[in-house]
N, C-alpha and C positions, 0 to 999 in steps of 0.2 A: 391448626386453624390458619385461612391463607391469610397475609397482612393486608389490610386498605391498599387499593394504590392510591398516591399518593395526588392531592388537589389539584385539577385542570386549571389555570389560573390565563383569562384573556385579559390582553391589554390592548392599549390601541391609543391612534394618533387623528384627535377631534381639530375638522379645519373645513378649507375649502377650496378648491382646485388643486388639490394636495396628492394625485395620481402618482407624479414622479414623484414622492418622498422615497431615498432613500432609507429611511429611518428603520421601517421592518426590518431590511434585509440585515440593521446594526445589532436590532433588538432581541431577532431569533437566535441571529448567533449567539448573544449572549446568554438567551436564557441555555441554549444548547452548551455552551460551556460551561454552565455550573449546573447543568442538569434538573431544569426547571421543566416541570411539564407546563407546556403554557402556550403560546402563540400571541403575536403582534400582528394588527391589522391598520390599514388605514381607514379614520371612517371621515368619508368626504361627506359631509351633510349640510343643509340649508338651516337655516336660524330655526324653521318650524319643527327641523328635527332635534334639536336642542335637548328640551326638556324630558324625549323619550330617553337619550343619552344620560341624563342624569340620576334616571329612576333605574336605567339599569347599573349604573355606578351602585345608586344605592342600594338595590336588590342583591349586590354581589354577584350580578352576571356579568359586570366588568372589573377585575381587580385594579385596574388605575387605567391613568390615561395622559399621554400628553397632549396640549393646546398648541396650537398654531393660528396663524391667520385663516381667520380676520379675526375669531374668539376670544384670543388673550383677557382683555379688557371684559366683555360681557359674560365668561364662565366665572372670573372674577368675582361679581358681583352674585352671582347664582351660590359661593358657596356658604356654608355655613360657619367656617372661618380662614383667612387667611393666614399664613404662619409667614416668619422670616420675609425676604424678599420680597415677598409677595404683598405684605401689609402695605411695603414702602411704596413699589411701585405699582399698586392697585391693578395685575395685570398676574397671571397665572402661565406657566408653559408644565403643569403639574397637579393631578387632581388624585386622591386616595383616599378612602375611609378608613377615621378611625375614631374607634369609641364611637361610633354611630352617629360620626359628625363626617360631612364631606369638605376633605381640607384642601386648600388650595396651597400651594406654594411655587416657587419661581427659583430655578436651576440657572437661567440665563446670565445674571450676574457672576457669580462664582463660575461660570463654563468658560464664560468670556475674559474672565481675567488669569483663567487657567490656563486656554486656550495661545493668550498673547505669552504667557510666561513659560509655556511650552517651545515656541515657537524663535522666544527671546525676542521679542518686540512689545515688551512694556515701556511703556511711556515714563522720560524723566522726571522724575517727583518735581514736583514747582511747575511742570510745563505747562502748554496751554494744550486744547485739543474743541476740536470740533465735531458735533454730531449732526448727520442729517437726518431726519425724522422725528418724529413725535410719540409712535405707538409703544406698543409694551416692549417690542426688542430696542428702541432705544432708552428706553427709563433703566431699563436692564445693562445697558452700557455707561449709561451717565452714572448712573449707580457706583459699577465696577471700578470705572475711572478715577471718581472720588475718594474710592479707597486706596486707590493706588495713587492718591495722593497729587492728582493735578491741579495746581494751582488754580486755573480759571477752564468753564468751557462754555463753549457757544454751542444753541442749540439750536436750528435751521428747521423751520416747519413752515408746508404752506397757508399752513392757518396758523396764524399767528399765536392766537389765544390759546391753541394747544401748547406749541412751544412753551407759553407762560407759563400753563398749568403744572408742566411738567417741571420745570425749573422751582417753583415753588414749592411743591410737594417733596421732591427727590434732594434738591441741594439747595437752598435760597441764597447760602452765601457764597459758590462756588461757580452757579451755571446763570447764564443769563439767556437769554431768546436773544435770536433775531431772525426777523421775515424772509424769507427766500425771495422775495424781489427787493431785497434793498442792497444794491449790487455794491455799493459803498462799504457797509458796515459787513457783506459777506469779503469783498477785497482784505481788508482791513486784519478781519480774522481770519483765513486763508495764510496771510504772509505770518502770523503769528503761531500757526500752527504747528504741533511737533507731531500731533496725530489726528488723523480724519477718520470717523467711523461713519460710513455707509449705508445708516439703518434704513434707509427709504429704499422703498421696489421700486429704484427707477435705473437704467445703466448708463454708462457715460454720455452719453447722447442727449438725458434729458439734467447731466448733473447742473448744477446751479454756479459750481467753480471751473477754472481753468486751475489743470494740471501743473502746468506754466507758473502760475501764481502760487505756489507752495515752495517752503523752504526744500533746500535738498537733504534735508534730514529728515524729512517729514514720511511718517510712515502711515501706509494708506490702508484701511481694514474695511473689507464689503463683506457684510451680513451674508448676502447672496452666495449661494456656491451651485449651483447651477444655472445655464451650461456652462461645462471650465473650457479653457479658461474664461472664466470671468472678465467682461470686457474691461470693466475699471481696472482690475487688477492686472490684466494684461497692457494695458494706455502708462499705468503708470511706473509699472516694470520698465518699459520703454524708455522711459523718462529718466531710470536710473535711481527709483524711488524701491525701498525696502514695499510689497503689501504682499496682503492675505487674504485668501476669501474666508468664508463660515466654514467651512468644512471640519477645523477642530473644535469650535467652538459648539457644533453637531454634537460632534462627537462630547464633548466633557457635559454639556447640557444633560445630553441624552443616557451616559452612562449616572448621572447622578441622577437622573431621572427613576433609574432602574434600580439602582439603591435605594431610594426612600421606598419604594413596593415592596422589593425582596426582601428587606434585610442583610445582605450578603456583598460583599467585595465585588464592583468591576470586573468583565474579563477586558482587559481595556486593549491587549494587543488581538484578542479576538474580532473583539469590535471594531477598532480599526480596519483591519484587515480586510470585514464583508464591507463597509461602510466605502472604503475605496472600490472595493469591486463593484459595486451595484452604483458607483458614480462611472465606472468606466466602461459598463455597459450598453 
């Protein structure tokens, strides 16, 4: 008698203007390296398409899925519960059924601190550090950084009240807000800084600090990693400043991503591997 073949399993990466994602081309290789029958796709959708995405989550015609912008936040709230990370920062980059619950969780913290300790650009414990943004990839870095132990950090949103919210939810006694027009208290934290994380979509042109104004040890981390170079990261290369784009942080997000669906070990030099090629195409 011939055997089953073995479960088609689709995943895919929920967002919006998300064309050039990378991410497939990280994703197939890996399932092709531990010999997953399966495929990653992107699905670029509008908020009204949302909820048809869920039902196929649920129905088991999507075996998981990653979140991206602008979704983080709002699939969030869609799930049936959030695990780890994801409680904290009420923000998802990670959606799977289980037990016939659809669960949220959040890879962005653990990528991001993997990412820097990969890279050896962790921040010294006691330091300070600054983040720009407010969304879920920065709750995911305030997060990270608090485990890695930084004394104090400033958190940089053009709405203000965001900033707060997230300072209070994530670390009350470690991060504090401040306004992106208050050029004083962003000076102030700037010269204090040992590391700047970059969670806002904006490139140096609309950054809120001068590169100038950062200590020279100060190490510079952009979310962004498309187009490279990345212009922050290139401005402050220049400058003689250690930075990084997203690119590994892509990458560890995404292979833990892939872990909590399979079950099964990273192929993590495979994934690297396409994950540069489909940036350098």
């Amino acid at each position: 008698m011939a055997l089953a073949a073995p479960p088609w399993l689709q995943f895919g990466l929920i967002g919006s203007g998300i064309g050039h994602s990378p991410s497939p081309a990280m994703q197939r290789a890996a399932l092709h390296a531990r010999e997953i029958q399966g495929d990653y796709t992107v699905l670029d959708v509008n908020p009204a398409e949302l909820p048809g995405l869920l039902r196929q989550l649920r129905g088991g015609e999507l075996a998981g899925c990653n979140v991206t912008v602008p979704y983080k936040k709002a699939l969030a709230a869609a799930c049936d519960r959030l695990e780890g990370d994801a409680s904290i920062c009420q923000a998802v980059n990670t959606l799977v059924m289980r037990d016939e619950e659809l669960i949220g969780e959040n890879t962005d913290a653990r990528g991001f601190e993997l990412a820097l300790g990969y890279q050896r650009l962790r921040p010294e414990p006691g330091g300070r550090a600054l983040v720009l943004g407010a969304g879920g990839g920065a709750a995911a870095c305030v997060l990270a950084l608090c485990r890695m132990r930084v004394e104090e950090l400033v958190v940089v949103a053009r709405r203000p009240e965001q900033a707060e919210e997230l300072c209070l939810r994530v670390s009350p006694e470690t991060a504090r807000p401040v306004d992106w027009r208050d050029a004083e208290g962003l000076a102030r934290a700037a010269r204090e800084a040992g590391m700047v994380v970059n969670a806002a979509s904006v490139g140096v042109a609309a950054w809120p600090l001068t590169l100038e104004s950062l200590p020279s040890d100060c190490i510079v981390v952009d979310l962004r990693y498309q187009p490279r170079p990345v212009d922050l990261v290139a401005a402050a290369r220049a400058r003689g400043l250690r930075a990084t784009d997203g690119v590994e942080m892509l990458l560890f997000q995404g292979m833990l991503s892939f872990q909590r669906w399979t079950g099964v070990d990273p192929p993590w030099h495979a994934a690297r591997a396409a994950l540069e090629e489909a940036l350098a195409a």
